[in-house]
N, C-alpha and C positions, 0 to 999 in steps of 0.2 A: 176673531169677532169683528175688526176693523176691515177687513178685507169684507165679510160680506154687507156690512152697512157700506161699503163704499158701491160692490157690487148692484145692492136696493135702490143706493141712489141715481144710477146710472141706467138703471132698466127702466125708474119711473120717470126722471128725464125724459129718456126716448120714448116714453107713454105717452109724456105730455102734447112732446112734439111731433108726434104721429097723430094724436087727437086732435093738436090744434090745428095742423093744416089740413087733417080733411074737414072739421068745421071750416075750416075758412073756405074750403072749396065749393059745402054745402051752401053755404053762405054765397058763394058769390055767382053759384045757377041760380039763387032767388031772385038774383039783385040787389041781395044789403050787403053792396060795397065797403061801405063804413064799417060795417060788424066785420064782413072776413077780414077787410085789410089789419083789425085790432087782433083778430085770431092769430093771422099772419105775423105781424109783429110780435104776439106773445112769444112764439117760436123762437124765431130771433133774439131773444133776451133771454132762451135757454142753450145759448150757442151752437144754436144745430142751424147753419145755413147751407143751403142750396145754389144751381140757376132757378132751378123749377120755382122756388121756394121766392126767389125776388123777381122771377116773370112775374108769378102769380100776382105778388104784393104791387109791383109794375100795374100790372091790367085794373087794378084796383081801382090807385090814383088815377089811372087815366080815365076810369069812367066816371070818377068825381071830380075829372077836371082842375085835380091839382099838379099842373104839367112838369113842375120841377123833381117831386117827388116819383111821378112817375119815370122821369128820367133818369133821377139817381139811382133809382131800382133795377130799371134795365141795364146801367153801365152795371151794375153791381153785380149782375147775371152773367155777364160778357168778360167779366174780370174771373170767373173761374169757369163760363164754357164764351170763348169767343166765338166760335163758328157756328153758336147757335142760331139757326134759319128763321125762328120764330120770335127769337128777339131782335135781333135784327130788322125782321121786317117790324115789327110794332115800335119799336124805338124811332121809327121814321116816321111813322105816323104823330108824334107825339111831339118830335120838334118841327111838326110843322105848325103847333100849336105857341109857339115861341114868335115875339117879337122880332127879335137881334138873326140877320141874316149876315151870317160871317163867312166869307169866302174859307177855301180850303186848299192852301200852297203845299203841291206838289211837289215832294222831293223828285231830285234828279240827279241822272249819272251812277257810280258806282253803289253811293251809299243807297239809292233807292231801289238798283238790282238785290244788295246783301240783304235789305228791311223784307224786302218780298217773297226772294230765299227765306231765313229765317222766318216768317211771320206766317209759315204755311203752318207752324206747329205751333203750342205753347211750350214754354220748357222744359217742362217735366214730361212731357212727349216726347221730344227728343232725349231727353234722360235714358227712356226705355228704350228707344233707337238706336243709342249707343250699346245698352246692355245686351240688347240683340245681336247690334255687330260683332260685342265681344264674343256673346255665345259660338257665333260662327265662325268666326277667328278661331276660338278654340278647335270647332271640329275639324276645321280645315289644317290646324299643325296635326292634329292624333293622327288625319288623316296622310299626311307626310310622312309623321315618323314612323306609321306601320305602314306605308307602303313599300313594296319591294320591286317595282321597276322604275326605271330613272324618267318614263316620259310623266307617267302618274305624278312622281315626287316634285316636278317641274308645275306639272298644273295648279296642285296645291300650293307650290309654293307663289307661284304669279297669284294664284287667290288668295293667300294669304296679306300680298301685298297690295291687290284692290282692299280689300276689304279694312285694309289699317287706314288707309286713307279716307274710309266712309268713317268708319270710329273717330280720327283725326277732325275730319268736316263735322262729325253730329257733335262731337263733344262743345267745337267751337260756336255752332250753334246755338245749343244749349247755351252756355257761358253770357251770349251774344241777349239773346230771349230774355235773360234771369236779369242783365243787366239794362236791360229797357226799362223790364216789367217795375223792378225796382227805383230807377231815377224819372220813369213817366208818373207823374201825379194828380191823375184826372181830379175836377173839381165840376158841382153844378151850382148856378146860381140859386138863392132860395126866397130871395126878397123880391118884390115887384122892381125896385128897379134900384141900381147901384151904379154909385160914381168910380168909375177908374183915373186914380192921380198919377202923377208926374215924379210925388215923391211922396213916402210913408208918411204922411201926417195929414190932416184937416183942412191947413193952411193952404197947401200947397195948390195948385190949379185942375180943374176935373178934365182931362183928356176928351175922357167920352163916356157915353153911361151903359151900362149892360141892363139885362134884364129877365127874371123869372124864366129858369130853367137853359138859360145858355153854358156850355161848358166851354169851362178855359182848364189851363193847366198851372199849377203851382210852379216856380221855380225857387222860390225864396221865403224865406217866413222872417219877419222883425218886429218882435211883439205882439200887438194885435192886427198887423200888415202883413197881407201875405203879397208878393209881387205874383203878374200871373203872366200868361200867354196867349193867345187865342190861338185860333187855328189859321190866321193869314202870316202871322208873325208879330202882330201888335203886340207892346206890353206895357205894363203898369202896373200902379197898388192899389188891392180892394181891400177894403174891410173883412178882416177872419171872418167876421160875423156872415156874412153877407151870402158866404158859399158854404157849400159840404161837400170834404173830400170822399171818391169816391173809397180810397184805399188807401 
């Protein structure tokens, strides 16, 4: 009996959540931004998210011109499809509606080869890149150990030992990916404008001020101080309050 009331509740869930986001999509070929983006949202508080699903909520705010929000939405889209083409291009549209023009320090040298490598896939992409390798690993020994001439048994085996070293390389990959994805802590601004200090407290002196919809990055959290980073290398303490992490 518990198994199927759990079953009921899980169908009507995905009811809801298929109801609500094509309301919100009907909603938002009308024009009532406000009503789909609340459709949208409802979704999201049934824990069913998407990209499509924070484009959508994205393209909302942006035509309500609440540009942080629409920000947070696209990073939020990009954090489970990054090489998506249509967030991407609209996420640019929408910090150009931003204040704060923060340059963008380019890594260089080895580690910005390995970021570029790696950064072709997410990591669970590579995950099944490995499991592929292994698949073919496998065929390539069956195909050694039943073969019966020595040039055969030589090919397989030099392909067996290409191929370890693709498994080798995807694995470390993956590993590489998972541990970005994990220690990168995107952040968007959400308040019209905020001081960055010197030091986690009130007292202390304002650096410089950010404002509505720039993103930094979290490095540290001290109560209600979180320290952060820009994208030139600047850093400093905002107010928890001030931003929302992306993930």
């Amino acid at each position: 009996m518990k198994n199927i009331f759990y079953i009921l509740l899980l169908t009507t869930q995905i009811f809801f959540a298929q109801s609500g986001f094509e309301k919100g999509n009907h909603l938002y070929q009308k024009g009532k931004y406000d009503l789909a983006a609340k459709e949208y949202e409802s979704v999201l508080k049934t824990n069913k998210e998407s990209a499509e699903l924070y484009f959508n909520l994205g393209n909302c705010y942006y035509k309500l011109q609440q540009t942080a929000a629409a920000i947070y939405n696209y990073e939020k889209a990009l954090v489970i499809d990054p090489s998506n083409a249509a967030v991407l291009n609209n996420i640019k549209f929408a910090q150009k509606q931003t204040i704060d023009e923060i340059k963008v320090v380019p890594k260089v040298g080895f580690a910005k080869l390995l970021r570029d490598f790696t950064g072709i896939y997410p990591f669970d992409t590579w995950a099944w890149i490995t499991i592929a390798f292994a698949m073919l690993f496998l065929s390539f020994f069956l195909g050694y150990y039943l073969s019966q001439t020595v040039v055969i048994k030589r090919i397989f085996f030099l392909g067996m030992f290409v191929i370890l070293l693709l498994i080798l390389m995807s694995i470390s990959a993956a590993f590489f990916e998972k541990s970005h994805f994990d220690n990168e802590k995107p952040a968007i601004v959400f308040v019209s404008s905020a001081a960055v200090r010197s030091e986690p407290q009130k007292a202390s002196a304002a650096t410089f001020v950010l404002h509505e919809g720039t993103k930094v990055y979290v490095e540290e959290t001290l109560e209600n101080w979180k320290k952060i980073q820009l994208t030139d290398g600047t850093e400093g303490w905002i107010d928890g309050k001030a931003i929302k992490e992306v993930k």
